[in-house]
N, C-alpha and C positions, 0 to 999 in steps of 0.2 A: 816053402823057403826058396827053391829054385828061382822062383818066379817073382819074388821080391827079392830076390838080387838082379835080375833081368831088369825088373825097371829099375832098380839103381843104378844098373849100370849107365841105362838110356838117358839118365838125367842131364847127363855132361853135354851128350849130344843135342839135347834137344835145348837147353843152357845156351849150346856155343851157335845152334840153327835160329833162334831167338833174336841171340844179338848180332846176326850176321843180316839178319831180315831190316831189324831197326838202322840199324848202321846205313845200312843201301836207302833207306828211305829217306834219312835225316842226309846223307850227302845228294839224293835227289834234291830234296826242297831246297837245301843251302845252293844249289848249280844254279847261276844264269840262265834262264830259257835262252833257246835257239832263237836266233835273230829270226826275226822274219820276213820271207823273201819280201822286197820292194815293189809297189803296185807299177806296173805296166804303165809308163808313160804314153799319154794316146800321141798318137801321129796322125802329122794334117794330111790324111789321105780319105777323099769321099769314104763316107760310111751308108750313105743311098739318094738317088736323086728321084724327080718326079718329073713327068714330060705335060705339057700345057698347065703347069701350076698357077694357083689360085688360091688368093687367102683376104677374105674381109673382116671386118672388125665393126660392129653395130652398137650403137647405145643402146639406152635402156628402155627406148620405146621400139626398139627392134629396126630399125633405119639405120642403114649402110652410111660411117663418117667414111671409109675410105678401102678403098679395095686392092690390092698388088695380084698381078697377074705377071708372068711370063714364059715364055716359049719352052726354056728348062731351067731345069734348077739341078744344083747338085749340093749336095752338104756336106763341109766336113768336121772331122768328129771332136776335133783338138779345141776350134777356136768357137767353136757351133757356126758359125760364118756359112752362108749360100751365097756361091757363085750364080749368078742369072742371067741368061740370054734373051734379049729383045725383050726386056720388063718394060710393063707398065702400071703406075701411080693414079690413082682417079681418087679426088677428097672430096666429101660434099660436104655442103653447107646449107644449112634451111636459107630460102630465098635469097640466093645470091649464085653466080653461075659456077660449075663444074671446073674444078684444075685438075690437067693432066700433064703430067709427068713423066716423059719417055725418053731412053736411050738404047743403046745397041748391046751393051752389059750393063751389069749392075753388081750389088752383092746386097745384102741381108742380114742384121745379127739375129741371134739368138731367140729373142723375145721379139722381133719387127719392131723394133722403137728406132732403127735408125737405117734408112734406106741409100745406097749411095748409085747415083749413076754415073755409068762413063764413054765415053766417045758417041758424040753430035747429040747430045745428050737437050732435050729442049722442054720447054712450062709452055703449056697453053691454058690460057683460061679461056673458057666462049663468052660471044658479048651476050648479057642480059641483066636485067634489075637495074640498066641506067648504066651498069657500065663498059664499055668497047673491048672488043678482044684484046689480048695481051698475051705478046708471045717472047719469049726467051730464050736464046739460046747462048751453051756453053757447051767443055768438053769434059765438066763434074758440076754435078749439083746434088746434095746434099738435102735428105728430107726428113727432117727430127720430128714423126709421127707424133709422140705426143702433146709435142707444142704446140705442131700444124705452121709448120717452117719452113722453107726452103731456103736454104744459100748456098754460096759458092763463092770461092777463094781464086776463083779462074775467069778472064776475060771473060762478059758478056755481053753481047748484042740483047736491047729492048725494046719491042716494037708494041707501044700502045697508042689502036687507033693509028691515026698520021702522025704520029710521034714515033722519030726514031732516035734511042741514044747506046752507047757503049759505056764500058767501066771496067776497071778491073777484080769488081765483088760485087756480090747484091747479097740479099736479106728478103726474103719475100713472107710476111705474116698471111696467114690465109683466112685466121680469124679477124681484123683488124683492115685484112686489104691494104696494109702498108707495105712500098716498096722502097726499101734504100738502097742506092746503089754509093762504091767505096772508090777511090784513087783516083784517077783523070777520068772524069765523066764528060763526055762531048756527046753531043748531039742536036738534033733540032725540035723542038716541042711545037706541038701544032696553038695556032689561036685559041681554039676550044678549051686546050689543058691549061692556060698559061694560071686563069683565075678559080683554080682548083682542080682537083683529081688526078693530078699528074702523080701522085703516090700512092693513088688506092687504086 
């Protein structure tokens, strides 16, 4: 008999330990979770460079379209963006000559789909397959890799062959070998060009 009034007694208590248990749960689930801390904004501060970088891109018969090379490189982490010193651009083409692409800086996005150089920044292409050297210079030229494009929004000098002229844009296709040049173009175009190939 002792001992059944003992648990009777314990009833209330464990009644009232019960619903003090449910209670804490049910205002758990009803609480707002804790905000959660905000991701870390990256900052444009290099995250790793590489010294004599090198980076080519081959089609599907295993042949080099074009290669970027330069002296260093650094990346950083915000914009993906490489900064580049003394880069250089080589594009090839089946049977047609070799463009190179050089200046003193440069940068690089993310994916190398868009190359930019800067200061005495110059296009060479070598003579061959009929057609004469051709050389270029500005202080940006711009090279949209998978189109196989070159331009520039800045004065340039064009020397193709004995043809010299200036402008204040060009457009260089590398597929195509057409050049257009944009604003006051002067220059003098030799005999040779006059009855074609002064744009390819």
């Amino acid at each position: 008999m002792p001992q059944t009034r003992r648990l009777a007694s314990l009833l209330p208590l464990l009644a009232m330990a019960a619903l003090a248990g449910i209670t804490y749960w049910l205002l758990q689930a009803t609480l707002p979770s804790a905000p959660q801390a905000p991701e870390q904004a990256k900052r444009h501060t290099p995250d790793y460079f590489a010294e004599n970088f090198s980076v080519s891109e081959l089609d599907t018969t295993g042949t080099t379209q074009y290669r970027l090379t330069a002296k260093s490189m650094l990346h950083y982490e915000d914009d993906e963006i490489s900064e580049l010193t003394l880069p250089a651009m080589r594009m090839f083409q089946p049977q047609k000559p070799t463009v190179t692409a050089t200046a003193e800086r440069g940068t690089v996005n993310g994916d190398v789909s868009i190359v930019d150089l800067y200061d005495n920044a110059r296009i060479l292409r070598a003579a061959g397959f009929g057609d004469p050297q051709m050389q270029a210079d500005s202080q940006h030229f711009r090279v949209l890799v998978n189109d196989d494009v070159i331009e520039t929004e800045k004065p340039v000098k064009l020397q193709r062959g004995p043809s010299v002229m200036t402008a204040n844009g060009m457009n260089y296709n590398n597929v195509t070998r057409e050049m257009k040049l944009f604003g006051n173009v002067r220059g003098a175009i030799a005999a040779s060009d006059i009855n074609g190939g002064a744009s390819k």
